[in-house]
Backbone atoms as SQL, in Angstrom:
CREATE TABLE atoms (id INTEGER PRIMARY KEY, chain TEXT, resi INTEGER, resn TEXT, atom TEXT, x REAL, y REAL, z REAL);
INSERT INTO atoms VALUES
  (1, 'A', 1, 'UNK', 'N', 7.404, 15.061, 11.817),
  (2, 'A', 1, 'UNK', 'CA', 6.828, 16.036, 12.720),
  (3, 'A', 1, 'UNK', 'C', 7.264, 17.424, 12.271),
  (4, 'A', 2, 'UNK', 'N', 6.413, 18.310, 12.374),
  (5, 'A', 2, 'UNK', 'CA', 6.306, 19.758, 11.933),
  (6, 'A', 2, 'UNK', 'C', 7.471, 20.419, 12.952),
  (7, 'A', 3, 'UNK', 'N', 8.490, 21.138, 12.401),
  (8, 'A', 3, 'UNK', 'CA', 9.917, 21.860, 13.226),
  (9, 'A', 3, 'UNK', 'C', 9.698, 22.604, 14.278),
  (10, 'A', 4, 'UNK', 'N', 8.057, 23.140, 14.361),
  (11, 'A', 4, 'UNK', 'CA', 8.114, 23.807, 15.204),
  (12, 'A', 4, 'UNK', 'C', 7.069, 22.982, 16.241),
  (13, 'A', 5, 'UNK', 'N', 7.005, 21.463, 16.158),
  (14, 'A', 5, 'UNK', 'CA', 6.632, 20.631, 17.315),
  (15, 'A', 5, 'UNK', 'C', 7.920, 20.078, 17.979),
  (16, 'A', 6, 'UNK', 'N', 8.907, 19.646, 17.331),
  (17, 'A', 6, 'UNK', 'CA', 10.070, 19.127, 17.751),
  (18, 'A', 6, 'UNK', 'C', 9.811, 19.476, 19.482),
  (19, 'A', 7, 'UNK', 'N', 10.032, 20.815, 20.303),
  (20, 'A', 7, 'UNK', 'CA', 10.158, 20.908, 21.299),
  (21, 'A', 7, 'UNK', 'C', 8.720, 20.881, 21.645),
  (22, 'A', 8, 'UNK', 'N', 8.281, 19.791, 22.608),
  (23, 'A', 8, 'UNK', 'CA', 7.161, 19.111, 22.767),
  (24, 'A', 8, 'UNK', 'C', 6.406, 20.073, 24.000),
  (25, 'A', 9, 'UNK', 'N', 6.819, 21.177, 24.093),
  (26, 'A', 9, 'UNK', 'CA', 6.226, 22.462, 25.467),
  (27, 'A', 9, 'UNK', 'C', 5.646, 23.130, 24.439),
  (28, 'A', 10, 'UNK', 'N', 5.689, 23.731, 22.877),
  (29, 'A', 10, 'UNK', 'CA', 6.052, 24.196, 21.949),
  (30, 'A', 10, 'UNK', 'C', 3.984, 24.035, 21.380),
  (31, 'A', 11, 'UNK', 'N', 3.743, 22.612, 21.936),
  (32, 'A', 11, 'UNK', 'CA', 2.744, 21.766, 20.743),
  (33, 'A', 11, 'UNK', 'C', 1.326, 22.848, 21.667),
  (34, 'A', 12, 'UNK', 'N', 0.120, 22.591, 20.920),
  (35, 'A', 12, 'UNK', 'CA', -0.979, 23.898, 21.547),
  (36, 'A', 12, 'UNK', 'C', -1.482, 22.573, 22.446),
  (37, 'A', 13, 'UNK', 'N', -1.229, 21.762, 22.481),
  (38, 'A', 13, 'UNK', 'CA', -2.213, 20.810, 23.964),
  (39, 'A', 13, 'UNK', 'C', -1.463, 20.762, 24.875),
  (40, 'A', 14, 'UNK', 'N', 0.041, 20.814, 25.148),
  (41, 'A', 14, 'UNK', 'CA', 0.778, 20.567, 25.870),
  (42, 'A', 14, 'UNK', 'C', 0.357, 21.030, 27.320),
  (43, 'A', 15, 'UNK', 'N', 0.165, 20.210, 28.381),
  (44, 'A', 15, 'UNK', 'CA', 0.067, 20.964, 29.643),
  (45, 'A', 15, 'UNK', 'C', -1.284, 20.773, 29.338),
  (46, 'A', 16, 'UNK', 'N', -2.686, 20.225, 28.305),
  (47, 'A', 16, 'UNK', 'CA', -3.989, 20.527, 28.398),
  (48, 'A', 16, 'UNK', 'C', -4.763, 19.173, 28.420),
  (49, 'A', 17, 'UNK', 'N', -5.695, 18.730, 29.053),
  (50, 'A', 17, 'UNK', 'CA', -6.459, 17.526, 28.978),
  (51, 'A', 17, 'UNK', 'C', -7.634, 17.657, 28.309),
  (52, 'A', 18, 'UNK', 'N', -8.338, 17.093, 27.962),
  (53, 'A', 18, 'UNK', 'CA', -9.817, 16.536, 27.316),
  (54, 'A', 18, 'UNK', 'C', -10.237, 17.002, 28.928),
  (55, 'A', 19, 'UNK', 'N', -11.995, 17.149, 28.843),
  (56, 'A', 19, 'UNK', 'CA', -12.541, 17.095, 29.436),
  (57, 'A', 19, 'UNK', 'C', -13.363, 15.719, 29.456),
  (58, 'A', 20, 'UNK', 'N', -14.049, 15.045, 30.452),
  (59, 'A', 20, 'UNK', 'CA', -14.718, 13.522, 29.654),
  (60, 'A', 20, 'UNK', 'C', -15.953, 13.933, 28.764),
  (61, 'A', 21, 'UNK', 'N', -16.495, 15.117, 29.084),
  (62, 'A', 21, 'UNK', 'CA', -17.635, 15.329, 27.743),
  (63, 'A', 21, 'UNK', 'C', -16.901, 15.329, 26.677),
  (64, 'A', 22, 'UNK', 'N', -15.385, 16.021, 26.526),
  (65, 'A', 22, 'UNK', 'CA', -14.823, 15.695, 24.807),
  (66, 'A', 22, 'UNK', 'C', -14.426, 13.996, 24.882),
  (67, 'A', 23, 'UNK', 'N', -14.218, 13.475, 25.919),
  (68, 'A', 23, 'UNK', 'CA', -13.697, 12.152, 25.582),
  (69, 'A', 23, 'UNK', 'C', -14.690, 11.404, 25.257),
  (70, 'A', 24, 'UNK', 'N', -15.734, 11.539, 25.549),
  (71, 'A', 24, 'UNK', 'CA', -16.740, 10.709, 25.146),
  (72, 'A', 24, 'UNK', 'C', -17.071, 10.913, 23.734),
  (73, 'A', 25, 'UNK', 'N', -17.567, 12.276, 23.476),
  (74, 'A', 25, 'UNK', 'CA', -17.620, 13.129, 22.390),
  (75, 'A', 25, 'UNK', 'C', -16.621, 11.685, 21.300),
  (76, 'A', 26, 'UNK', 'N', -15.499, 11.837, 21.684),
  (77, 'A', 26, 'UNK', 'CA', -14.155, 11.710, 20.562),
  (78, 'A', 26, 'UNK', 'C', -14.457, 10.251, 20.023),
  (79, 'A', 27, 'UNK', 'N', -15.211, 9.195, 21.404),
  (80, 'A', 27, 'UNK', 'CA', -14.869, 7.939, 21.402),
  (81, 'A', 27, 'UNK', 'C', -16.159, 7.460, 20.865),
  (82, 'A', 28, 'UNK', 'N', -17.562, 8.226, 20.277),
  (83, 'A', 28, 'UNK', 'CA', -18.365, 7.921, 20.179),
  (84, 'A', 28, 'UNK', 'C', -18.807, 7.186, 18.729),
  (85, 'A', 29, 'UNK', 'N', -19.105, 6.267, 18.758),
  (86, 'A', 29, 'UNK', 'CA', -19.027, 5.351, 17.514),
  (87, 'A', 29, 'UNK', 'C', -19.859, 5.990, 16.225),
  (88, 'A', 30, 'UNK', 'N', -19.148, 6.133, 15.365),
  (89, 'A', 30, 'UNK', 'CA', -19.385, 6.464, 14.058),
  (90, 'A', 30, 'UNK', 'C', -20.773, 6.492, 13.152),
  (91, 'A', 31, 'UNK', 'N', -21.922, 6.365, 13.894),
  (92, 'A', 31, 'UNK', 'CA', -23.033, 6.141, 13.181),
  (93, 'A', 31, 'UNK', 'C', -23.644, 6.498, 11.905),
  (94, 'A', 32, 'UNK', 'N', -23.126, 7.871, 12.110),
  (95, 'A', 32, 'UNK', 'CA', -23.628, 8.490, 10.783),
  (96, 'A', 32, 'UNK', 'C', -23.198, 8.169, 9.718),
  (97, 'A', 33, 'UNK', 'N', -21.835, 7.305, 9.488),
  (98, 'A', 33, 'UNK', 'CA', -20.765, 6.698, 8.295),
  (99, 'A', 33, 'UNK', 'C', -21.703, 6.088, 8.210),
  (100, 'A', 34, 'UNK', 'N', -22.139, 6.110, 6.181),
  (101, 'A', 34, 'UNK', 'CA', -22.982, 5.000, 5.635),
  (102, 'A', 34, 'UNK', 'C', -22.189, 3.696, 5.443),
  (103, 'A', 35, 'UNK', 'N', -20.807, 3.593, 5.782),
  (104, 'A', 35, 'UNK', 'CA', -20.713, 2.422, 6.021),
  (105, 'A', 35, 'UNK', 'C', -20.159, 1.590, 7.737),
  (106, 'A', 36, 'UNK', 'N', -20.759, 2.343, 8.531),
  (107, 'A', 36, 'UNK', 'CA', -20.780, 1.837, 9.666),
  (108, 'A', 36, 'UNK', 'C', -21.363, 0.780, 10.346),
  (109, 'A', 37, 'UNK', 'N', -20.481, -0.413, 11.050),
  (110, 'A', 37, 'UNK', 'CA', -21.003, -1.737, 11.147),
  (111, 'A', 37, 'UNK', 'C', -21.077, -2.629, 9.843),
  (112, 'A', 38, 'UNK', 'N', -20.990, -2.012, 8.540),
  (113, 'A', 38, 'UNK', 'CA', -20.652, -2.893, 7.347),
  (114, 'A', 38, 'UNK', 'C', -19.440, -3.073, 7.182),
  (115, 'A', 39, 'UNK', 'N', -19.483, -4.245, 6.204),
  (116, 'A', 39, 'UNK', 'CA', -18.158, -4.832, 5.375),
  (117, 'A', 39, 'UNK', 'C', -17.947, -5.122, 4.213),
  (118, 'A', 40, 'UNK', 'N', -16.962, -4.479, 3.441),
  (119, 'A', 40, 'UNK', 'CA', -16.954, -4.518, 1.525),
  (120, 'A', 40, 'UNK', 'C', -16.715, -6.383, 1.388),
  (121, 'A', 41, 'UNK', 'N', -17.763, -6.199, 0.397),
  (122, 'A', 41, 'UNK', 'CA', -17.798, -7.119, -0.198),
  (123, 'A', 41, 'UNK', 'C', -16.374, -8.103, -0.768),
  (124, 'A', 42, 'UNK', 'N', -15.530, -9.218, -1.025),
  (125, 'A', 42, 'UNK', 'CA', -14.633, -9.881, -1.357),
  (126, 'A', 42, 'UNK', 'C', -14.807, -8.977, -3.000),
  (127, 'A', 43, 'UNK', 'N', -15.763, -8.731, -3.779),
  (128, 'A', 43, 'UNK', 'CA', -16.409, -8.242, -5.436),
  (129, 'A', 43, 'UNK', 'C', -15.418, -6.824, -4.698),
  (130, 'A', 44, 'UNK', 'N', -16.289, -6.425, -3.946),
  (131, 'A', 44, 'UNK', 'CA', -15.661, -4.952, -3.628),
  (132, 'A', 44, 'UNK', 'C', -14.474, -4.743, -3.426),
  (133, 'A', 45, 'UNK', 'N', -13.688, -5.579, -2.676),
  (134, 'A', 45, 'UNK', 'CA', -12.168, -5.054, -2.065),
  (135, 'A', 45, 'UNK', 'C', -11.424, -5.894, -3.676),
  (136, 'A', 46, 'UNK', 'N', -11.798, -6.658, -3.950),
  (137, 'A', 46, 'UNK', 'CA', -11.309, -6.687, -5.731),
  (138, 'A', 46, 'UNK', 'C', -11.200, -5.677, -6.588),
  (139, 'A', 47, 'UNK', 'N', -12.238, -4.865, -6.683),
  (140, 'A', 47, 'UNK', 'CA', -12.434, -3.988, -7.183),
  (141, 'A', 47, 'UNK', 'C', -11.261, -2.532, -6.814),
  (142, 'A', 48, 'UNK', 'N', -11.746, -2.124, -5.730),
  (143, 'A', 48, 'UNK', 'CA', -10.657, -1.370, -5.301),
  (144, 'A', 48, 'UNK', 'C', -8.670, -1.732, -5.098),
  (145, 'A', 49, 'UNK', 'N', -8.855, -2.491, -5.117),
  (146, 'A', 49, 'UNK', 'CA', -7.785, -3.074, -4.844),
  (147, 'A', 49, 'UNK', 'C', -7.305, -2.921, -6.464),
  (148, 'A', 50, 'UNK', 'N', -7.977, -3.172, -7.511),
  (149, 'A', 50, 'UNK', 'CA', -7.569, -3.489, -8.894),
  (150, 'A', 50, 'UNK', 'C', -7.104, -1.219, -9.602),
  (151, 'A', 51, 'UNK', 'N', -8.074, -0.938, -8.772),
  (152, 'A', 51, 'UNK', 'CA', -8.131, 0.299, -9.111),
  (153, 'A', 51, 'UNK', 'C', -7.123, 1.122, -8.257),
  (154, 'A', 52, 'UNK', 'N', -6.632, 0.460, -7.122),
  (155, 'A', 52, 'UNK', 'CA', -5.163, 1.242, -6.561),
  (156, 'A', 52, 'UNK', 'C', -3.665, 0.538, -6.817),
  (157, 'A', 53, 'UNK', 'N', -4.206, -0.420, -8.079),
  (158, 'A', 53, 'UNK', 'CA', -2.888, -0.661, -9.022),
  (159, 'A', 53, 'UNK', 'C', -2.582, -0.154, -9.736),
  (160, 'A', 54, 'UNK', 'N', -1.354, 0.712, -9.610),
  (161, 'A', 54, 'UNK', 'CA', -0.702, 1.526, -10.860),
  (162, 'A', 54, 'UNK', 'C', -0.727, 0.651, -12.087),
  (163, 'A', 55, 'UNK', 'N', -0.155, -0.563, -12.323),
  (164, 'A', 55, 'UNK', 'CA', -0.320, -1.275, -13.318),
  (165, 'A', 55, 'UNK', 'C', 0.665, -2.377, -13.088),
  (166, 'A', 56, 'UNK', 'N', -0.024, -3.686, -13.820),
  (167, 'A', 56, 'UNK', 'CA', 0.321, -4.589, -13.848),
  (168, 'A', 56, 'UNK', 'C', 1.555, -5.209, -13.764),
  (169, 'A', 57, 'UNK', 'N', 2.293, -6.368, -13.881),
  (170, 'A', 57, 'UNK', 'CA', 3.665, -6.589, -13.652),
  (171, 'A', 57, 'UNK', 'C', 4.117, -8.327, -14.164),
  (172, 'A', 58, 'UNK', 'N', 4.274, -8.193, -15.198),
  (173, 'A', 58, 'UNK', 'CA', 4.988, -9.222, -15.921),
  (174, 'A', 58, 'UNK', 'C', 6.532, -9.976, -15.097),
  (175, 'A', 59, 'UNK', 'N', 5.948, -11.086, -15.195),
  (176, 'A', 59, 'UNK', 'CA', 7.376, -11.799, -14.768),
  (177, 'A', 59, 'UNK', 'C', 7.871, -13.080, -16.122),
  (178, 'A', 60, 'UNK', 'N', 9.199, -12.563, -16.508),
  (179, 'A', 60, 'UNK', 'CA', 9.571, -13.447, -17.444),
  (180, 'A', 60, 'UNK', 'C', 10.704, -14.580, -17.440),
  (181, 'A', 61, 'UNK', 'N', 11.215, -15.870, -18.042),
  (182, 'A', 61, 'UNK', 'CA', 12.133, -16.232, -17.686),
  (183, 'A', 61, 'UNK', 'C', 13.350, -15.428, -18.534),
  (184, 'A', 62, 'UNK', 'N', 14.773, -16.490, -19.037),
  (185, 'A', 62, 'UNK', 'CA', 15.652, -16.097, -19.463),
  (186, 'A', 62, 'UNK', 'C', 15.695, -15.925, -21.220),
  (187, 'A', 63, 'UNK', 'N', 14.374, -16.642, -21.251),
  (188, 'A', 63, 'UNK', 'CA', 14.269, -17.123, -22.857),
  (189, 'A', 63, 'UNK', 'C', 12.780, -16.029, -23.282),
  (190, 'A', 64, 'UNK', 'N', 12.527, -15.328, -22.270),
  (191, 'A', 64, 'UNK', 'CA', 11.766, -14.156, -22.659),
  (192, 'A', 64, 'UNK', 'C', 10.218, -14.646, -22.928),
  (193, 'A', 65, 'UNK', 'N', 9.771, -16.072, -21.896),
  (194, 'A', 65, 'UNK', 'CA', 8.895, -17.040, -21.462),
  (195, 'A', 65, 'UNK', 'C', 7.668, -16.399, -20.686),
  (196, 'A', 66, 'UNK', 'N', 6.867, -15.601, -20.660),
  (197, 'A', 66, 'UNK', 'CA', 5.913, -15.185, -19.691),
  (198, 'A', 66, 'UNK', 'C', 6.132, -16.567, -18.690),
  (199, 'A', 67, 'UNK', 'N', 6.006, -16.070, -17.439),
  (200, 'A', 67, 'UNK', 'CA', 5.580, -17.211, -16.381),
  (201, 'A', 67, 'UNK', 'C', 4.518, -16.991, -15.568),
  (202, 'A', 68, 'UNK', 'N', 4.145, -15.941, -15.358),
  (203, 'A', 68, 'UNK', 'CA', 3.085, -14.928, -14.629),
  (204, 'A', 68, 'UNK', 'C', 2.888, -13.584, -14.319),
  (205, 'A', 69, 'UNK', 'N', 1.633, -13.128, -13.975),
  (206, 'A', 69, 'UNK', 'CA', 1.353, -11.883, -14.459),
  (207, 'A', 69, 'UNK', 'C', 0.520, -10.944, -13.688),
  (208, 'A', 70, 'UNK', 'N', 1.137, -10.253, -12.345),
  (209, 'A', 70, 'UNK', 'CA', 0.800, -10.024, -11.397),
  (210, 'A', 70, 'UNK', 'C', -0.175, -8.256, -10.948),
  (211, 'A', 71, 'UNK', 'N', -0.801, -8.410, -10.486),
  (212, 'A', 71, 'UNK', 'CA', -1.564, -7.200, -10.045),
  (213, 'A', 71, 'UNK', 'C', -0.895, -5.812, -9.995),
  (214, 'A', 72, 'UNK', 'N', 0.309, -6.386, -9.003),
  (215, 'A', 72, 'UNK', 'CA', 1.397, -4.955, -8.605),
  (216, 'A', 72, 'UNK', 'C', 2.728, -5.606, -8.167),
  (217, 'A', 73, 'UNK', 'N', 3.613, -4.675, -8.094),
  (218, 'A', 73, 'UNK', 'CA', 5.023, -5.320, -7.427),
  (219, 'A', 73, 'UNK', 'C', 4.663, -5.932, -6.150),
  (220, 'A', 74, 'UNK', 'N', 3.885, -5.442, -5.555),
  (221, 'A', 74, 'UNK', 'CA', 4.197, -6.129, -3.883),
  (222, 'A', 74, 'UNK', 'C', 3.765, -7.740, -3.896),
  (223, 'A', 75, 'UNK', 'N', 2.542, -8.062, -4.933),
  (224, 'A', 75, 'UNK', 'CA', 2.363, -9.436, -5.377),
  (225, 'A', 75, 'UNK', 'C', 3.207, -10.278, -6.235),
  (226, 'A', 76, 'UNK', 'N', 4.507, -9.657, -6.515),
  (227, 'A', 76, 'UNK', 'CA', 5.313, -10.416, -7.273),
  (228, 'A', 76, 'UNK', 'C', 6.342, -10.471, -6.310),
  (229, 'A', 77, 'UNK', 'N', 6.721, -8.829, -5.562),
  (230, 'A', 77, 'UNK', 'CA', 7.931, -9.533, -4.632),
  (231, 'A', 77, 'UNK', 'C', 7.504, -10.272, -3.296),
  (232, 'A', 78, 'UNK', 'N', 5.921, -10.497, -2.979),
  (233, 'A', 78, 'UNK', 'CA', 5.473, -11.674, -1.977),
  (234, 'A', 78, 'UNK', 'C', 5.884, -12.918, -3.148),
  (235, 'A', 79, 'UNK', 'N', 5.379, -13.428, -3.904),
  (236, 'A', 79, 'UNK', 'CA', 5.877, -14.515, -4.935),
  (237, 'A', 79, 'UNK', 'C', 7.234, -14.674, -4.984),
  (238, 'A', 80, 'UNK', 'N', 8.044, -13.832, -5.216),
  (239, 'A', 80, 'UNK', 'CA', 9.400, -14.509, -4.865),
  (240, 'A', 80, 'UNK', 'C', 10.212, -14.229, -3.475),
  (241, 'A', 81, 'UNK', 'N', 9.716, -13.583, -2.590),
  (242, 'A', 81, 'UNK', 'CA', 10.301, -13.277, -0.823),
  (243, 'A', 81, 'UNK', 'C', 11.058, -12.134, -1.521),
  (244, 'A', 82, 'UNK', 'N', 10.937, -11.112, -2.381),
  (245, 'A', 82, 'UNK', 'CA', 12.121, -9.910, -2.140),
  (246, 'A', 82, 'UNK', 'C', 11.242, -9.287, -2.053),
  (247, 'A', 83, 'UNK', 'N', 11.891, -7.500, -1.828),
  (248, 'A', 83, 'UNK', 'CA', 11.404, -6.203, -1.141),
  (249, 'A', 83, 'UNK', 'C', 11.013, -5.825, -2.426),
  (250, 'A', 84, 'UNK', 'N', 9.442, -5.002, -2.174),
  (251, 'A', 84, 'UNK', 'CA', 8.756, -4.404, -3.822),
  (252, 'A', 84, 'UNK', 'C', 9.185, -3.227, -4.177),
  (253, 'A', 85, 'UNK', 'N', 10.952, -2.706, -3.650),
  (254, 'A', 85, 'UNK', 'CA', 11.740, -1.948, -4.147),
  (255, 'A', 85, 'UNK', 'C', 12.115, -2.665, -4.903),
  (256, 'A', 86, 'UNK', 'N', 12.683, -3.430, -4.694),
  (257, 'A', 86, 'UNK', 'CA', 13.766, -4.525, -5.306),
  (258, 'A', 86, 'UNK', 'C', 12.960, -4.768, -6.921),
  (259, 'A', 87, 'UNK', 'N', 11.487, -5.053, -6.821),
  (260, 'A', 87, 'UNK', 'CA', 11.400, -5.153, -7.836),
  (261, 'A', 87, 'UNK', 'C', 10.704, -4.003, -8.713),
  (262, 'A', 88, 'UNK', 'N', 11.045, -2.561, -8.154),
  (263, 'A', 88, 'UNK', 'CA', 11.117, -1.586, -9.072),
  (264, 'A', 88, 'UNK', 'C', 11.968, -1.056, -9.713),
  (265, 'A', 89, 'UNK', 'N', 13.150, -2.098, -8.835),
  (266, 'A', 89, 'UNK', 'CA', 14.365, -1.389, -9.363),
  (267, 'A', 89, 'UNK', 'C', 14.545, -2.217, -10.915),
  (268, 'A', 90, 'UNK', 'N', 14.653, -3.307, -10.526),
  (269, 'A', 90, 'UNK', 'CA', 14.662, -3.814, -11.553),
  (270, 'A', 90, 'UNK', 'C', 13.585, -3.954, -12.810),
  (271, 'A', 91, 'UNK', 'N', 12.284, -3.312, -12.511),
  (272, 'A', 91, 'UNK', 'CA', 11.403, -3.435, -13.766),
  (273, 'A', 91, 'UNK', 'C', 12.403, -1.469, -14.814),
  (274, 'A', 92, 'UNK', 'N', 12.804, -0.835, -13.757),
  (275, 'A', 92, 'UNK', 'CA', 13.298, 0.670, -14.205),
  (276, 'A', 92, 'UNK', 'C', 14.768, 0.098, -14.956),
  (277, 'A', 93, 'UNK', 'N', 15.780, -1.006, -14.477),
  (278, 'A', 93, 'UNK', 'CA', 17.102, -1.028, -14.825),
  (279, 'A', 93, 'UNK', 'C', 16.883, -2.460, -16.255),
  (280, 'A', 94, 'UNK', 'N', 15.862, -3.530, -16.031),
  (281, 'A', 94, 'UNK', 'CA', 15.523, -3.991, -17.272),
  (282, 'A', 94, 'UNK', 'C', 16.624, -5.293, -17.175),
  (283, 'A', 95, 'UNK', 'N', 17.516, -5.198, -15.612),
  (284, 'A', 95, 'UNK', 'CA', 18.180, -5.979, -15.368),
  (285, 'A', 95, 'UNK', 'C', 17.801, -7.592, -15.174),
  (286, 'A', 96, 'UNK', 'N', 18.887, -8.908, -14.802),
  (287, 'A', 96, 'UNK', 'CA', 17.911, -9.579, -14.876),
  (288, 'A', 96, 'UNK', 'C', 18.239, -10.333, -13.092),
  (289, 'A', 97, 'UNK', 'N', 16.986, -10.184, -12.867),
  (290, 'A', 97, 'UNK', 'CA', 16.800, -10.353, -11.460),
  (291, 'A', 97, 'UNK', 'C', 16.282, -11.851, -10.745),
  (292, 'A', 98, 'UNK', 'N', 17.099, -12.136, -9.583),
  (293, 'A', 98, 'UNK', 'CA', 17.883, -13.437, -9.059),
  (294, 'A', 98, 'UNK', 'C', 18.614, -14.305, -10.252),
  (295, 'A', 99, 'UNK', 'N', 19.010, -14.043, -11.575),
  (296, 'A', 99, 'UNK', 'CA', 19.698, -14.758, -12.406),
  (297, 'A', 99, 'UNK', 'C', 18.687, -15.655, -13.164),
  (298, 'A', 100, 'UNK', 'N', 17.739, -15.396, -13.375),
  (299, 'A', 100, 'UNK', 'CA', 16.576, -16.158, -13.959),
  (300, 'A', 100, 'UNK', 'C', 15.365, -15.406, -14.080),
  (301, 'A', 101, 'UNK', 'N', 15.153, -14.373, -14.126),
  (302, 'A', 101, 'UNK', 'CA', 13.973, -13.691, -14.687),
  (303, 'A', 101, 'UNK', 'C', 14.094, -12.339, -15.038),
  (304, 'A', 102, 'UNK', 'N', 13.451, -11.332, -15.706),
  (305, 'A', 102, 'UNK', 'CA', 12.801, -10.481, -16.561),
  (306, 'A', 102, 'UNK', 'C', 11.710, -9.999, -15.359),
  (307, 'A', 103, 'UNK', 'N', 11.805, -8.772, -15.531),
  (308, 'A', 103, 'UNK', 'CA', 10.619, -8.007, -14.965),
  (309, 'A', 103, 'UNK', 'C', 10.367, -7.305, -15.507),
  (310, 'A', 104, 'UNK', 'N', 9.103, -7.112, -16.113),
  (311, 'A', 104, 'UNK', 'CA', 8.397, -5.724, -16.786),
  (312, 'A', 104, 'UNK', 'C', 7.039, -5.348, -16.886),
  (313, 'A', 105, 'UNK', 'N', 6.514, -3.711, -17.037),
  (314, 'A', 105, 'UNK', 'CA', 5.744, -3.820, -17.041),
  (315, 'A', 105, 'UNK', 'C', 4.888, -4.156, -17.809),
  (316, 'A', 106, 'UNK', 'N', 3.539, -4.667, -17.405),
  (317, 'A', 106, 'UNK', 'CA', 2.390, -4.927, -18.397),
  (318, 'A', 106, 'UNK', 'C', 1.690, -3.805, -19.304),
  (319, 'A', 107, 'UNK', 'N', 1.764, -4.157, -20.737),
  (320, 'A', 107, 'UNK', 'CA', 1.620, -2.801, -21.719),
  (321, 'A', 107, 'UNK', 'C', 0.012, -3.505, -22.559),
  (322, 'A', 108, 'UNK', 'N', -0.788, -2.368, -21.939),
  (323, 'A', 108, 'UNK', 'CA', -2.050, -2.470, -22.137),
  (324, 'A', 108, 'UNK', 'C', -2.280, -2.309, -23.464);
């Protein structure tokens, strides 16, 4: 929150209501969105989804074994239950993580 909302008397609505012509106004369903009432395609949310991956993510064993080869960290640390810090830390430190694998990135 912006320092000079902190004191909540401070904010420009404070003390002010909607009228119901703006509430209606506010609540009125989206029509004009060309994608209103639609849904992306399974092709589509693939697509995007592939394109808001920074890049890929190699998982290796101890013997330097590809085992699999994942979209992004958050699909590798769902695959093994850790936090997709956890496995940035370790694709940055090159360490070897739970005592049996290699993390790195995928080099196009």
């Amino acid at each position: 929150m912006r320092a000079r909302f902190v004191d909540k008397t401070k904010h420009p609505m404070f003390g002010k209501k909607h009228t119901p012509e703006t509430i209606l106004l506010l609540s009125k369903p989206g029509n004009l969105n060309p994608m209103y009432g639609k849904k992306h395609s399974q092709e589509t949310i693939d697509k995007l989804r592939m394109a808001k991956s920074k890049y890929r993510v190699e998982l290796y064993d101890l013997n330097n074994n590809l085992i699999k080869t994942f979209l992004n960290n958050v699909e590798l640390a769902n695959y093994l239950n850790i936090h997709k810090t956890t496995v940035a830390r370790y694709i940055k430190s090159q360490k070897v993580l739970l005592n049996k694998y290699f993390v790195r990135k995928h080099l196009y």
